[in-house]
PyMOL CGO cylinders between C-alpha atoms (Angstrom):
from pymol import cmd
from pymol.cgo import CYLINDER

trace = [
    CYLINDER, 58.03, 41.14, 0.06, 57.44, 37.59, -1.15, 0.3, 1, 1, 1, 1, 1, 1,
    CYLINDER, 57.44, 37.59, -1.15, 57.70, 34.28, 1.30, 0.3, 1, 1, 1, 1, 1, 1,
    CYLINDER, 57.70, 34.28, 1.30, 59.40, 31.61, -0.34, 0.3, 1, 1, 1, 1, 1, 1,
    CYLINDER, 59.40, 31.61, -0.34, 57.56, 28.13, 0.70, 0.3, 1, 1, 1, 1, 1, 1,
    CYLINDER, 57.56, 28.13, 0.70, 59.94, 25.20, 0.10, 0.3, 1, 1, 1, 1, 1, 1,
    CYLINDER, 59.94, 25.20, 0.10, 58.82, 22.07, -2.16, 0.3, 1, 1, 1, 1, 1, 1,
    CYLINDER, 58.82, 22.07, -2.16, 57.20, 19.06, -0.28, 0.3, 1, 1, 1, 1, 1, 1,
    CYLINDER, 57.20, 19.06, -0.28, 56.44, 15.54, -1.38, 0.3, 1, 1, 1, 1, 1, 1,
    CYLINDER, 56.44, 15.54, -1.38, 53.27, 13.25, 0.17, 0.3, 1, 1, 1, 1, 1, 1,
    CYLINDER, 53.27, 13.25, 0.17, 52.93, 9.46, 0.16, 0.3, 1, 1, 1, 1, 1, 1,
    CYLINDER, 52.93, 9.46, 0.16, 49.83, 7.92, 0.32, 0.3, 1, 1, 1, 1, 1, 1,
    CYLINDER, 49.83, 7.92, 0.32, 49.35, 3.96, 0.07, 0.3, 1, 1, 1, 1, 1, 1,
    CYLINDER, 49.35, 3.96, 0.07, 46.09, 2.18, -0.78, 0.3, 1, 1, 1, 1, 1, 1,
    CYLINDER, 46.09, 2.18, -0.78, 45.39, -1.81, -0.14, 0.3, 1, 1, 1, 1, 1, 1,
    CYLINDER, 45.39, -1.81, -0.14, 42.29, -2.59, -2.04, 0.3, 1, 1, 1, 1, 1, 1,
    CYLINDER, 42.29, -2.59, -2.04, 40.90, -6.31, -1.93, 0.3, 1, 1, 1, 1, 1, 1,
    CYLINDER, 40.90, -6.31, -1.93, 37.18, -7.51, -3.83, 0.3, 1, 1, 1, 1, 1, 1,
    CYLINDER, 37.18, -7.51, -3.83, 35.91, -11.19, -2.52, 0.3, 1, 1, 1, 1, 1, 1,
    CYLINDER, 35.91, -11.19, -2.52, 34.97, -13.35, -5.53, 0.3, 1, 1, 1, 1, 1, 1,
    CYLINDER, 34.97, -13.35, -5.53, 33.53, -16.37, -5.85, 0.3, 1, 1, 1, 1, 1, 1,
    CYLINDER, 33.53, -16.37, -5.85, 32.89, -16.09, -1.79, 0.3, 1, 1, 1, 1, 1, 1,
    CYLINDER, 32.89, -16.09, -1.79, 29.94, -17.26, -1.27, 0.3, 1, 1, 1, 1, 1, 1,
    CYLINDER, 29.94, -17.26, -1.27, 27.30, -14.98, 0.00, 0.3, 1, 1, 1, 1, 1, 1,
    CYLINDER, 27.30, -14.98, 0.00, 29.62, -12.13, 0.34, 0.3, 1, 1, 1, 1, 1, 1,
    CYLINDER, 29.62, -12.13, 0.34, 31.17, -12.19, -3.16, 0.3, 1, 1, 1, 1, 1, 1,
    CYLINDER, 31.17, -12.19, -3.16, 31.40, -8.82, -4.35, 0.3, 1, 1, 1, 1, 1, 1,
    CYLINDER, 31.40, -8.82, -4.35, 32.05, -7.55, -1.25, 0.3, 1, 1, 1, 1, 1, 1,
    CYLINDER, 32.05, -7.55, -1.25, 35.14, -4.45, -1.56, 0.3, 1, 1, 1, 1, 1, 1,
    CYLINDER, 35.14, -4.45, -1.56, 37.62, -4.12, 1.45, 0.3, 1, 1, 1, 1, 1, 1,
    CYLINDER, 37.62, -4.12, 1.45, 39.91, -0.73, 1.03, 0.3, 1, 1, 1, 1, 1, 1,
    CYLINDER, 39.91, -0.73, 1.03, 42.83, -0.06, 3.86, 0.3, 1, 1, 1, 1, 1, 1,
    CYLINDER, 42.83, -0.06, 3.86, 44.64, 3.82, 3.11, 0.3, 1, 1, 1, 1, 1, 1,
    CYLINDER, 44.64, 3.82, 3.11, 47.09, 4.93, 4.78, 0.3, 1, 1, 1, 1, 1, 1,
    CYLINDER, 47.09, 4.93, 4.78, 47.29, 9.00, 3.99, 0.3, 1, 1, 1, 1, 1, 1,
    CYLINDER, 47.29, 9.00, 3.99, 50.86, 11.34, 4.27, 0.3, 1, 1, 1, 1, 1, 1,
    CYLINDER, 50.86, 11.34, 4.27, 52.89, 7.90, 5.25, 0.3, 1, 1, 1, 1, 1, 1,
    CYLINDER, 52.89, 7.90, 5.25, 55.88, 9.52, 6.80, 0.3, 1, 1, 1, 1, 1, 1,
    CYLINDER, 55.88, 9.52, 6.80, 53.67, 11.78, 8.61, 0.3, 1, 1, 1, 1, 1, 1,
    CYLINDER, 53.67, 11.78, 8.61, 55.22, 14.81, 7.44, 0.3, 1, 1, 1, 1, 1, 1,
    CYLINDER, 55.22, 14.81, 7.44, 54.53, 18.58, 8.76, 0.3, 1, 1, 1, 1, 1, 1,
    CYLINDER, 54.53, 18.58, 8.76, 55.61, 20.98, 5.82, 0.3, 1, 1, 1, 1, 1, 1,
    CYLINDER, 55.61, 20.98, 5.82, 54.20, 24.33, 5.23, 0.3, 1, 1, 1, 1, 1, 1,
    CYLINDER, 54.20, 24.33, 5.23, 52.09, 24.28, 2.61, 0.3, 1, 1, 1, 1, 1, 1,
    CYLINDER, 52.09, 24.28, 2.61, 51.17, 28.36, 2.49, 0.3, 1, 1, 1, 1, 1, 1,
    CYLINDER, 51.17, 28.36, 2.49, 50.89, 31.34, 4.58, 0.3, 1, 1, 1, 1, 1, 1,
    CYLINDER, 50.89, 31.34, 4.58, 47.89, 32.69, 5.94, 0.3, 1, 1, 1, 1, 1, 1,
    CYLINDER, 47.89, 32.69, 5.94, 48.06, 36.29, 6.94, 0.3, 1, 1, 1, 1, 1, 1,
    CYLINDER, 48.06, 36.29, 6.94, 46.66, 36.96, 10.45, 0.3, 1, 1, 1, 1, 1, 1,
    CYLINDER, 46.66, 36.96, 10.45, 48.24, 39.50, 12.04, 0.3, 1, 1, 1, 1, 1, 1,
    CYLINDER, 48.24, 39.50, 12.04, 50.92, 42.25, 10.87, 0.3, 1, 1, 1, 1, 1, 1,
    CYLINDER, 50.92, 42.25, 10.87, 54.01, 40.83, 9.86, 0.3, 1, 1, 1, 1, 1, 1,
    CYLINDER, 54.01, 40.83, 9.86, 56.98, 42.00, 12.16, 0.3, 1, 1, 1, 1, 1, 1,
    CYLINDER, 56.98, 42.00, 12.16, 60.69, 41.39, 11.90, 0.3, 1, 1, 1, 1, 1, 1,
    CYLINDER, 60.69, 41.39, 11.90, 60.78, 38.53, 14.18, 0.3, 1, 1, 1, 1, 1, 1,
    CYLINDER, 60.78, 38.53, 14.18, 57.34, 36.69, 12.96, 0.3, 1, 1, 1, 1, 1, 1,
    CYLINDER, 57.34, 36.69, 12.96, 57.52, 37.53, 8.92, 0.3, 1, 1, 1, 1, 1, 1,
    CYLINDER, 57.52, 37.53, 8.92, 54.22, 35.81, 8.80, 0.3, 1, 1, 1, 1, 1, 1,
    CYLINDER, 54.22, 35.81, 8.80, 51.30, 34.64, 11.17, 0.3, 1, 1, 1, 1, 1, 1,
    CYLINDER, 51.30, 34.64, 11.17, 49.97, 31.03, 11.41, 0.3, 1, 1, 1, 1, 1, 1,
    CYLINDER, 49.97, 31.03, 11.41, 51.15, 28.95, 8.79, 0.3, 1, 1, 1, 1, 1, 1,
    CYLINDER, 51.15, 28.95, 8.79, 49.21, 26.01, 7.34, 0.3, 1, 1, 1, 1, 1, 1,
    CYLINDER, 49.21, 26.01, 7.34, 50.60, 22.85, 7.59, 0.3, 1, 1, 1, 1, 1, 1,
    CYLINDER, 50.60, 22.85, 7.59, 49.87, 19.35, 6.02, 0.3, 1, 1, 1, 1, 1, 1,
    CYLINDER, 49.87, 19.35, 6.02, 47.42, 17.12, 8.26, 0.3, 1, 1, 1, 1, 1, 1,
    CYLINDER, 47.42, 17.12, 8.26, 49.53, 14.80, 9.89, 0.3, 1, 1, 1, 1, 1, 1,
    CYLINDER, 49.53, 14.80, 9.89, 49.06, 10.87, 8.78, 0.3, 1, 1, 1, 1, 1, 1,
    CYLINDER, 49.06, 10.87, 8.78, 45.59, 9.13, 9.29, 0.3, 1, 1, 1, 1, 1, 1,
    CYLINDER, 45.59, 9.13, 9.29, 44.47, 5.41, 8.05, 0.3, 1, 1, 1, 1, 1, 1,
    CYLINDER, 44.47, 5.41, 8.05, 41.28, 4.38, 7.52, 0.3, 1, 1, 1, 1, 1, 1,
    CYLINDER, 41.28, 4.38, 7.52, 39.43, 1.18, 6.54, 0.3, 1, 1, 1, 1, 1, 1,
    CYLINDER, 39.43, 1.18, 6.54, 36.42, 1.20, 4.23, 0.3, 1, 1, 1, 1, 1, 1,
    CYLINDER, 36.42, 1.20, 4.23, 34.31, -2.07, 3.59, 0.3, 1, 1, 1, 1, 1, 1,
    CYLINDER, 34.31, -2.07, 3.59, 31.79, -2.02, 0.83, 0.3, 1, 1, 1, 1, 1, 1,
    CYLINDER, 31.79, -2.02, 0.83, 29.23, -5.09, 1.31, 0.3, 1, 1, 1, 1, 1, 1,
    CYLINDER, 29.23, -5.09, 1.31, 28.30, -7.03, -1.73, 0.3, 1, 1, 1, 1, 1, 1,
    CYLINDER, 28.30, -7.03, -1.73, 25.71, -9.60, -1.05, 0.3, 1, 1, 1, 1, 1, 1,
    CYLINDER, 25.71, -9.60, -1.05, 24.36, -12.69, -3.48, 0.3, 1, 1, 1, 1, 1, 1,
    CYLINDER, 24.36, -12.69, -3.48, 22.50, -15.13, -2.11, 0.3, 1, 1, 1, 1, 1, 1,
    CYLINDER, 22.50, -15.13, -2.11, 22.83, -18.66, -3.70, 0.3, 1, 1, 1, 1, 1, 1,
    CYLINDER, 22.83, -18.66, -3.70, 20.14, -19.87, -6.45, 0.3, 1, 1, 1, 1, 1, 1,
]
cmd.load_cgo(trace, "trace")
């Protein structure tokens, strides 16, 4: 017996800003992500654990990770001649 596992979408957003013409920190690469955006929990396939049974047609299911955001900053440095 095959599971059917429904169709999903994911959003992720990226902000992505280089310094130039600074100063000593020209070149210098700031990145904000935001990952899954709507924070969304589908099923994404099945992962057999246990028997299947009538009432649990398949053990723990894995899920999308949930939303996270993280900030990356690159350092450029050149000092002035």
């Amino acid at each position: 017996m095959a599971t059917k596992i429904n169709p999903w979408s994911l959003a992720n957003v990226y902000f992505n800003y280089t310094m130039k013409d600074e100063g000593r920190f020209r070149g210098t690469k700031i990145q904000l992500a935001v990952n899954n955006l709507a924070d969304s929990h589908n099923i994404v396939g099945i992962t057999p654990g246990v028997a299947a049974t009538a009432a649990t047609p398949y053990a723990q299911s894995p899920l999308v990770p949930g939303r996270s955001i993280s900030l990356t900053i690159t350092g450029g440095y050149a000092p002035r001649r």
